[in-house]
N, C-alpha and C positions, 0 to 999 in steps of 0.2 A: 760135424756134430749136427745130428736131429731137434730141433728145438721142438714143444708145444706151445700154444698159449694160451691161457686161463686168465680172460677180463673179469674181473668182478664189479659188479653193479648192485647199485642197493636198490632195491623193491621196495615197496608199501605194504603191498598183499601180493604173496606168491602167486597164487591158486591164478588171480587175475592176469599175470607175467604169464606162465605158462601157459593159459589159455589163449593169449593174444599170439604169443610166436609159436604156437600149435597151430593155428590159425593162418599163422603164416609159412608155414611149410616146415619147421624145424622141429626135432625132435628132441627126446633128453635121455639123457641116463640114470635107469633107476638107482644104479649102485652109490649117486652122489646126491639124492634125493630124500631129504626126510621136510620135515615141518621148517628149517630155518632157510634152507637152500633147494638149487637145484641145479644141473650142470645142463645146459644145454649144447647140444654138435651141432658146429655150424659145419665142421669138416673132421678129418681125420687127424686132424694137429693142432684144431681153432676150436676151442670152447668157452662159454661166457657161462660163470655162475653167477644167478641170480639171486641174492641175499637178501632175507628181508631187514630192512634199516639195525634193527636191535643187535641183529648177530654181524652183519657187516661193522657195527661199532666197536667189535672186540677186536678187529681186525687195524683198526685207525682210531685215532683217539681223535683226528680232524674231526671236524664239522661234516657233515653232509650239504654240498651245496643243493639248491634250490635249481631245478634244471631251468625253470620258466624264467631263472633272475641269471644264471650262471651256468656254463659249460666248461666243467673239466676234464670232457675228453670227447671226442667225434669218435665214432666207433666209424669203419669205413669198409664196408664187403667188396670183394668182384663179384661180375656177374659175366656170365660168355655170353653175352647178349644184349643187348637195346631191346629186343624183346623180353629176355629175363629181368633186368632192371626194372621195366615197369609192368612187372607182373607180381614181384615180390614185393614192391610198394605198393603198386592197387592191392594187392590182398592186404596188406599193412592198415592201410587206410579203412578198406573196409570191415578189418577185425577190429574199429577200434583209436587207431591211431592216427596222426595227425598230417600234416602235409608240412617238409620245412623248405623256406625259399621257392624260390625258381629250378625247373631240371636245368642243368647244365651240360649245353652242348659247345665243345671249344675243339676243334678239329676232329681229331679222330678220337676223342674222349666223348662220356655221355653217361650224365649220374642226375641220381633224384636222390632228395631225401628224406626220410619221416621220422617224428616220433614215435615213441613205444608209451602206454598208457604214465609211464614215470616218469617223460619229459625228455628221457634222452635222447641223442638225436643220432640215427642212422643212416649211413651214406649208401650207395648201392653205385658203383662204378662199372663199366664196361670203356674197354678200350679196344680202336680197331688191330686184333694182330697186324693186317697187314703194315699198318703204320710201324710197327718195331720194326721190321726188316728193313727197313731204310736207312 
């Protein structure tokens, strides 16, 4: 079986969300796009809608955590590269968002991470194929 996956993440202001990960190289679908939301591709089976708080609340009756006080979920990309990792975080950073921790370099692994303007926190991993064939 084919899965997709559809993160949802609550916004503040859209308009601001989409322009930060336009910014950062992604795009969106208009066909999931009006004033509450908007669907971003990260890939061909990975997409994160971006909700602003009011409408993601119809969805969860929870609280919204505070990303700055609390973290309920690391969102975590690949990247084919050590070069692509820190090229979609420097553009991250420079549209905007924030720097998290230290890069992480542990063998043949190599990940940074940042914020997006609403706190959450995103990973960017690369790992070396040749290491899997071992």
């Amino acid at each position: 079986m084919s899965r997709k996956i559809f993160v949802n993440l609550p916004v503040k202001d859209l308009n601001r969300s989409v322009d930060f990960f336009t910014k950062c190289g992604f795009s969106f679908n208009p066909q999931f796009t009006d004033e509450n939301a908007t669907c971003m591709v990260v890939s061909d089976d990975i997409f994160v809608m971006l909700l602003v708080e009011p409408f993601f609340q119809s969805f969860s009756k929870r609280g919204i955590p505070d990303p700055a006080r609390a973290s309920e979920v690391l969102v975590c990309l690949s990247a084919d590269s050590r070069e692509e990792v820190d090229a979609l975080v420097d553009s991250a950073v420079a549209a905007g968002g924030g720097t998290h921790g230290e890069p992480q370099a542990e063998g043949p692994m190599y990940g940074r991470s940042f914020t997006d303007p609403d706190g959450h926190i995103w990973e960017v991993m690369w790992m070396d194929p040749a290491a899997l064939e071992g």
